[in-house]
C-alpha positions as MATLAB code, in Angstrom:
seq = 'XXXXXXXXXXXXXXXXXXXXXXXXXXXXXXXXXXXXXXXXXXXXXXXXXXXXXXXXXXXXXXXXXXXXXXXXXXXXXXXXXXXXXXXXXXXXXXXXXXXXXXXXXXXXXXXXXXXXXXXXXXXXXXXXXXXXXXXXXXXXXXXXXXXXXXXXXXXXXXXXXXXXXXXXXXXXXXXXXXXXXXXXXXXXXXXXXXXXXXXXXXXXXXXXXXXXXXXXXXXXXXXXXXXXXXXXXXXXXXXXXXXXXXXXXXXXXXXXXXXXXXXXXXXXXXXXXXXXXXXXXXXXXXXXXXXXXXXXXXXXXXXXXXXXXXXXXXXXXXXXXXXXXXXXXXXXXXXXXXXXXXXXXXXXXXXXXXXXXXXXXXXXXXXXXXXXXXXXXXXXXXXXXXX';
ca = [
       0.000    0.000    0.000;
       2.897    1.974   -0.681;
       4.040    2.543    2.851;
       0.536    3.388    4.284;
       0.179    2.323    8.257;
      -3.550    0.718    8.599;
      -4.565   -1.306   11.333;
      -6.622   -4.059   11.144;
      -9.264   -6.214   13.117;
      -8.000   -9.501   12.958;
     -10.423  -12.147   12.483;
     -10.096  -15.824   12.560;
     -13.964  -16.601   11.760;
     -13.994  -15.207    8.359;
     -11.762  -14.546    4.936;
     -12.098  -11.513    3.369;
      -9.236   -8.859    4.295;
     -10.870   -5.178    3.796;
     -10.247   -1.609    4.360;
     -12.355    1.536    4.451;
     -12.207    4.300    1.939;
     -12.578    8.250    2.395;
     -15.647    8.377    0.728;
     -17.441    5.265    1.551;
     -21.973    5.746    2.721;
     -22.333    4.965    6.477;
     -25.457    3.191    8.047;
     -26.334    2.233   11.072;
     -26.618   -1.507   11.298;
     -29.329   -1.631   13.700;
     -31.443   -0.189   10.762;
     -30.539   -2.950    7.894;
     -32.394   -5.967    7.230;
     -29.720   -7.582    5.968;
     -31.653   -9.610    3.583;
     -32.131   -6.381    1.349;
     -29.434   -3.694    3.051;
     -28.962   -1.435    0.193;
     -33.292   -0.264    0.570;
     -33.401   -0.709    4.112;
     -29.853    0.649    5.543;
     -30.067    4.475    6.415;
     -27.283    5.725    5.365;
     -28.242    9.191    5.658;
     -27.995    9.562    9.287;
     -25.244   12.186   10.650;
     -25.735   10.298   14.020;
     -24.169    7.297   13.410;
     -20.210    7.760   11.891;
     -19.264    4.170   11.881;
     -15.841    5.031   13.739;
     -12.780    3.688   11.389;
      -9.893    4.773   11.701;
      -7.981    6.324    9.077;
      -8.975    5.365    5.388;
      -7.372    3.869    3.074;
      -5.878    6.321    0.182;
      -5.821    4.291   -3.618;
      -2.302    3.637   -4.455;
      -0.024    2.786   -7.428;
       0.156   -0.622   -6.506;
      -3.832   -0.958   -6.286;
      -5.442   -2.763   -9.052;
      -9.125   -2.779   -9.724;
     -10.590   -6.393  -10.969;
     -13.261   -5.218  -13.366;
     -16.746   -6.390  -13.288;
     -15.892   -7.637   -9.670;
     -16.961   -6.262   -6.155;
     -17.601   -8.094   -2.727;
     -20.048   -8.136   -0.285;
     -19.913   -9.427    3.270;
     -23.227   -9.664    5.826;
     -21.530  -10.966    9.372;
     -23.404  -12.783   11.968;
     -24.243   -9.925   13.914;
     -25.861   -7.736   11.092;
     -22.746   -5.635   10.506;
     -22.310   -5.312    6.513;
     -19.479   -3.992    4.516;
     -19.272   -3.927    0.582;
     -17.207   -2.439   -2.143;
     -14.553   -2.845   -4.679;
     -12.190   -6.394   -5.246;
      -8.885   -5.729   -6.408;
      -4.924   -6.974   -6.153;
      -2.681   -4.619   -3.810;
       0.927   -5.319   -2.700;
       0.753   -5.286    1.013;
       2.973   -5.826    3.809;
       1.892   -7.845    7.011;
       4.531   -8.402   10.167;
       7.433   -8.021    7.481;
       6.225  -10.148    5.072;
       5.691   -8.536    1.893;
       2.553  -10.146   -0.476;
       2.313   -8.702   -4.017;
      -0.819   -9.049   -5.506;
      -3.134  -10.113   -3.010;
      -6.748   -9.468   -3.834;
      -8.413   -7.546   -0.575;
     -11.708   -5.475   -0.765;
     -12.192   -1.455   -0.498;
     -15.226   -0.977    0.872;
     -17.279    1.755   -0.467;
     -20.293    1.238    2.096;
     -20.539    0.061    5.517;
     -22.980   -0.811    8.590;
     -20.223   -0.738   11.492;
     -19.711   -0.541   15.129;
     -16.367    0.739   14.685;
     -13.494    1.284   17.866;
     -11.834    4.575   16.126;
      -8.758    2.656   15.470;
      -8.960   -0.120   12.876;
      -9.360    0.515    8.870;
     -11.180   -2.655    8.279;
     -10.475   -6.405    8.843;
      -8.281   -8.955    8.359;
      -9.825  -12.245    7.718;
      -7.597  -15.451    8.559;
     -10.254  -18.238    7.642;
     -10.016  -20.960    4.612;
     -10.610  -19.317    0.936;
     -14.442  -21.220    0.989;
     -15.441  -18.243    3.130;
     -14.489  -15.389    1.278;
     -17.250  -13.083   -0.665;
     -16.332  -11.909   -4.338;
     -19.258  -11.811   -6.835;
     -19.465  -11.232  -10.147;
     -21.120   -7.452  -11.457;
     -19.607   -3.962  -10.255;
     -22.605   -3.363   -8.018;
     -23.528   -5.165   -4.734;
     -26.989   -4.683   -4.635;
     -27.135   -6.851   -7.506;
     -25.322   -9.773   -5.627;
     -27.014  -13.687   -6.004;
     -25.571  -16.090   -5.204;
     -25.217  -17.596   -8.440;
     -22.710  -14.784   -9.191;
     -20.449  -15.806   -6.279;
     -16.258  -16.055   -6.977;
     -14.199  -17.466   -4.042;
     -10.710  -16.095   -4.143;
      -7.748  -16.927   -2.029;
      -7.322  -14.627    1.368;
      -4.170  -13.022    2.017;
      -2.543  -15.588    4.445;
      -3.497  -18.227    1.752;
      -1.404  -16.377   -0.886;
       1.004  -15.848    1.577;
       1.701  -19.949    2.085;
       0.728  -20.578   -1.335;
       3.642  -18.293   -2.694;
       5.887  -20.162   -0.330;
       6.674  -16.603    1.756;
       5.522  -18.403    5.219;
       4.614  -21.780    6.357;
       0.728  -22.973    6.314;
       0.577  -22.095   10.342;
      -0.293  -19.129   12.184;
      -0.822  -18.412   15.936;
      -2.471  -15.940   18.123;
      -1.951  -15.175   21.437;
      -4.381  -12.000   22.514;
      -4.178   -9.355   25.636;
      -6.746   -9.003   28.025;
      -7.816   -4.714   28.269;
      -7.172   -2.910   30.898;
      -9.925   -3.280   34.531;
     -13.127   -1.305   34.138;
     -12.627   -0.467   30.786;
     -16.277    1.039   29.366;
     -17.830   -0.665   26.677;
     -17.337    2.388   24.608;
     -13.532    2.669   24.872;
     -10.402    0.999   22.998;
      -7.560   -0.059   24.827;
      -4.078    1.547   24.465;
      -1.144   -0.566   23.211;
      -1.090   -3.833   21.542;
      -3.718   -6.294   21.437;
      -1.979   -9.286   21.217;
       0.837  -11.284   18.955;
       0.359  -12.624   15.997;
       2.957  -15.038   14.424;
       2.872  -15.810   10.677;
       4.758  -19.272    9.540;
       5.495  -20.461   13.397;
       4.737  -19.467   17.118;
       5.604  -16.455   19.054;
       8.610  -16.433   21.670;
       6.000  -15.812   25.201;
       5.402  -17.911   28.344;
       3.304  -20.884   27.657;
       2.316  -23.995   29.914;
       4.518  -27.225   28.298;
       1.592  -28.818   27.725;
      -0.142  -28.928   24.476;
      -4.118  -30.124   23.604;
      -3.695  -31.250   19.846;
      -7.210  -31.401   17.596;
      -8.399  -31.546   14.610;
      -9.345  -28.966   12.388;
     -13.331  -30.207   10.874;
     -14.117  -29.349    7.253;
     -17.696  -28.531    7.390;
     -18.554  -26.701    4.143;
     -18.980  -28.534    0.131;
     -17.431  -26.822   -2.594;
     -19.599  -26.015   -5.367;
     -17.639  -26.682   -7.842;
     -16.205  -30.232   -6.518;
     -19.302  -30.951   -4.458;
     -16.379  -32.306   -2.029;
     -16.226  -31.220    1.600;
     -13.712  -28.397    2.162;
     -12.282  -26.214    5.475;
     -14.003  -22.921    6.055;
     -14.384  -22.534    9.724;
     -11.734  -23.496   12.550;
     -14.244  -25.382   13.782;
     -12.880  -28.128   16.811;
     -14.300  -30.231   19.036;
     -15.365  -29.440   22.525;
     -15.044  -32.300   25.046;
     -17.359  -30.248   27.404;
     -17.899  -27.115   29.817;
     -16.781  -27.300   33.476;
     -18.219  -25.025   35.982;
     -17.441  -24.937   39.686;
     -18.811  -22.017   42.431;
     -15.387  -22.797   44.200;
     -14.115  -20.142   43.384;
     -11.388  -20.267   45.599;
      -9.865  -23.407   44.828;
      -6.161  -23.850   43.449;
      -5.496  -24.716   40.219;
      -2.575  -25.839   37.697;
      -4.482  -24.766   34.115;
      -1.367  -26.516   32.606;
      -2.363  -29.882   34.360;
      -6.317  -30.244   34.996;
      -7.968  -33.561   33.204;
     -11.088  -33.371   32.505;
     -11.446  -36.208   35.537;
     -10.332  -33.083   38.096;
     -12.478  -33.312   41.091;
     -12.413  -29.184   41.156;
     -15.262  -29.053   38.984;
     -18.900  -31.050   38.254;
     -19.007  -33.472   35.600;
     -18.566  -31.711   32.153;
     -21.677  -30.292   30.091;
     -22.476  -30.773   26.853;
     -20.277  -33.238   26.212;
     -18.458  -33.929   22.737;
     -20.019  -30.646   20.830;
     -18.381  -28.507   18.201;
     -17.385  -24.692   18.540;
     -15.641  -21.921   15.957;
     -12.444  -20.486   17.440;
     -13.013  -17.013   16.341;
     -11.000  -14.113   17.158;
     -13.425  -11.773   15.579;
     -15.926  -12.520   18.195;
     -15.660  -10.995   21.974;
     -17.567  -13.672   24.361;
     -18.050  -17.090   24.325;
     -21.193  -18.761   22.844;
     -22.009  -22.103   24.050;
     -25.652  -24.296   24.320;
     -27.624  -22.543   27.178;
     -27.660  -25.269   29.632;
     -24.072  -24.229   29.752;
     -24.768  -20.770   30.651;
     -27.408  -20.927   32.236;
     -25.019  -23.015   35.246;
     -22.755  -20.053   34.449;
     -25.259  -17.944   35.694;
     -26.265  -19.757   38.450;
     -22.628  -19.877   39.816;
     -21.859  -16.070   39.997;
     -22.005  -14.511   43.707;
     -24.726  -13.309   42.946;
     -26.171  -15.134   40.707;
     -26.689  -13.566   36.645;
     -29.997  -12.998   34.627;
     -31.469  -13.203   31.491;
     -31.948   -9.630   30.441;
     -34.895   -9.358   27.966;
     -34.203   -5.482   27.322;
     -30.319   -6.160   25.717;
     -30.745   -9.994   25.018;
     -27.799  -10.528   27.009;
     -27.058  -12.684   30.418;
     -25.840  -10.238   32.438;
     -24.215   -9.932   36.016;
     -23.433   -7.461   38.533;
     -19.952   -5.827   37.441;
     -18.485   -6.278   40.997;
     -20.474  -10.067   41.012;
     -17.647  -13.033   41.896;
     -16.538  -15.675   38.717;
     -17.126  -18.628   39.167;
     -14.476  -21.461   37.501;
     -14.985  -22.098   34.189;
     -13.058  -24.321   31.692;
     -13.768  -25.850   28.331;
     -11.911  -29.183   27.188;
     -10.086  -29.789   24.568;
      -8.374  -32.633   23.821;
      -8.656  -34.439   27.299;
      -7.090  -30.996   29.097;
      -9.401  -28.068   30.295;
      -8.130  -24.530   29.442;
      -9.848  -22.279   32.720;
     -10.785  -18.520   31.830;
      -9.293  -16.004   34.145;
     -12.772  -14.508   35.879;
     -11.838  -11.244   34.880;
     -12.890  -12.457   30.988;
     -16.263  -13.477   32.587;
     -17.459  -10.409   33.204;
     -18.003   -8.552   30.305;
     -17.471   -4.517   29.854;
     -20.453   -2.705   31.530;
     -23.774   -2.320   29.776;
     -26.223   -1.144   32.020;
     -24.067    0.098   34.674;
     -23.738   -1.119   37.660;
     -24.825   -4.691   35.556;
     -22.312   -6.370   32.927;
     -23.073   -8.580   30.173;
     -21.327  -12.175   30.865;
     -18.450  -13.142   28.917;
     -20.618  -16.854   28.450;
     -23.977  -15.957   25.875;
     -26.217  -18.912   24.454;
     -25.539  -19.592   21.371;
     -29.248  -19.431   20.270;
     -29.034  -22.228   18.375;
     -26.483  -21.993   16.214;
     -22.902  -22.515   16.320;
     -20.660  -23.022   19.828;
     -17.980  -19.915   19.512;
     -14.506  -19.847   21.616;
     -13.988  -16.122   21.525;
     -11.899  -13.483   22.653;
     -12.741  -14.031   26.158;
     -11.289  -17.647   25.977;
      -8.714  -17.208   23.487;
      -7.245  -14.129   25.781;
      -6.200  -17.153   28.397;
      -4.413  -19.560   25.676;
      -1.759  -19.512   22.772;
      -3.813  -20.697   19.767;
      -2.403  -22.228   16.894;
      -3.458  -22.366   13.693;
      -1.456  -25.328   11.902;
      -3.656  -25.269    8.633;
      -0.667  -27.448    6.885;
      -1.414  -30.262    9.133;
      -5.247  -29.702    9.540;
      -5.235  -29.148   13.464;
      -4.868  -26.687   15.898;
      -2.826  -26.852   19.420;
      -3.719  -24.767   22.480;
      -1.204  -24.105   25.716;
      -2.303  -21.976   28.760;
      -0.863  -18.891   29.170;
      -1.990  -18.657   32.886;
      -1.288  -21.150   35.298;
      -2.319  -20.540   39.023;
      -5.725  -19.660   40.569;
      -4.636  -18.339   44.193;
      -6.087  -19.031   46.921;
      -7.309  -15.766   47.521;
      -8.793  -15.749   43.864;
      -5.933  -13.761   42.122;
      -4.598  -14.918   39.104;
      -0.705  -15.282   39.824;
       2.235  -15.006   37.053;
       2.802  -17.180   34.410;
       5.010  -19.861   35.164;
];
């Protein structure tokens, strides 16, 4: 991009790697049926800015694909759409000429005043090109699947096909309004980053869920794994090695919903799991949670104590620090939970879980590893130093 500084959101539960231009129509999302955005959307309202950060500025190494655009609707009504084209960009070093990434030209956004658009780190089935130079026209019959940019980047041979992730947690009492200062986390293209980890690793595999339409075979889109269970425990002031828990540990109840699947997606904030599963959560804050039918939300008292809670993964049970439980504050003095229902659909390990592992990506090999990052579970309920 010819030496232009964006930053991205990164997100591991979809493909398509975009950026916002000066010029591009705002809407407010809340107003967009997103089964017919471009009549619904109202993207006349000087209320509701979208909050980027800085746009992105056409450069000499941008490259329009004509009769092209793409269109993306995410899962929680946010929509972004636009021009498709190849640009040369550079990402932790690595330079990748001629990737094809998306301008967008409109958006329905809950922005954080910092990021340009998103960078999508999911399988090439999930990306969103169509055929035509104007979205509103989209079908699906005029779909194109390209490859995303870390796909170009293994294909070319400039990293190895593995990636990992290992997030920050914000700042305390951070309002659900503000961005946190300083870096979000590590990412590490072609191997793992250099930060304390537990020794022990949970190896699983990677599930290809989607068919390709042109092979009718099945194919990876998702980094979708499977779950062994949930554990929840109200002691919250037992003592804990995250590093060497079973899932036979007497320091929580017998595991619920057993053998499921979930979506490790960094794009997400909280955790979605079946509601049984919450809904024990709930139960096990001091004091205990509600269903909130004004925001849709469980929610909790912001000073309310964590319980324990773990999911399993390959026979091991990764515990989430109790500070990623409770969830920035909505209706103050009440905070959403970091564990939602998934309301039927899919099981998601989000930010709030991945903040307390090092995730890794190994799309070579088809799998994906997980170490703790935190270890000990004081007895007076603090989380001590990593190991």
């Amino acid at each position: 991009m010819s030496g232009e500084y964006l930053e991205l959101v990164l997100d591991s539960g979809s493909s398509d790697t975009w950026v916002i231009e000066s010029g591009y129509n705002c809407a407010d999302p809340a107003t967009c049926d997103p089964s017919d955005p471009y009549d619904t959307c109202d993207i006349n309202d000087p209320g509701f800015p979208c909050y980027f950060g800085r746009p992105y500025n056409f450069s000499s190494t941008w490259s329009q694909i004509p009769d092209e655009n793409f269109n993306v609707t995410y899962a929680d009504n946010e929509i972004v759409a636009g021009l498709l084209g190849h640009e040369t960009i550079t990402l932790a070093g690595i330079t990748v000429p001629s990737t094809i990434i998306g301008v967008a030209t409109f958006a329905a956004w809950y922005g954080d005043t910092i990021s340009s658009g998103l960078l999508g780190m999911a399988y090439p089935f999930l990306t969103n090109g169509y055929s035509g130079d104007n979205p509103a026209d989209d079908t699906g019959n005029g779909y194109i699947q390209y490859n995303p940019v870390f796909t170009t980047m293994y294909s070319n041979n400039l990293v190895a096909p593995i990636w990992s992730l290992a997030l920050n947690r914000p700042p305390a009492n951070l309002s659900e309004y503000e961005s946190a200062d300083g870096p979000g986390g590590l990412l590490a293209l072609g191997g793992i980053p250099d930060i304390p980890h537990g020794t022990y690793w949970a190896n699983t595999t990677i599930h290809s869920l989607g068919t390709s339409y042109a092979t009718g075979q099945q194919v990876y889109e998702y980094y979708t794994i499977t779950v062994g269970g949930y554990a929840v425990s109200q002691d919250q002031g037992a003592q804990f090695n995250v590093a060497n828990v079973s899932a036979s540990s007497t320091t929580h109840t017998a595991l619920l919903a057993p053998q499921t699947t979930a979506i490790v997606d960094s794009g997400t904030n909280l955790i979605y799991v079946p509601e049984e599963v919450v809904i024990d959560v709930a139960n096990s804050f001091l004091p205990p949670g509600y269903y909130d039918n004004e925001y849709q939300s469980y929610m909790v008292p912001c000073d309310a104590v964590a319980p324990l809670f773990g999911v399993e993964i390959a026979g091991k049970i990764f515990y989430v620090n109790p500070r990623d439980l409770v969830g920035p504050p909505t209706n103050y003095p009440y905070c959403a939970m970091g564990v939602q229902p998934n309301s039927g659909s899919f099981n998601i390990l989000g930010d709030a879980w991945l903040r307390n592992v090092l995730a890794v990506f190994d799309v070579g090999n088809g799998e994906m590893r997980f170490a703790a990052r935190e270890f000990v579970l004081a007895p007076d309920g603090q989380i001590g130093d990593p190991a």
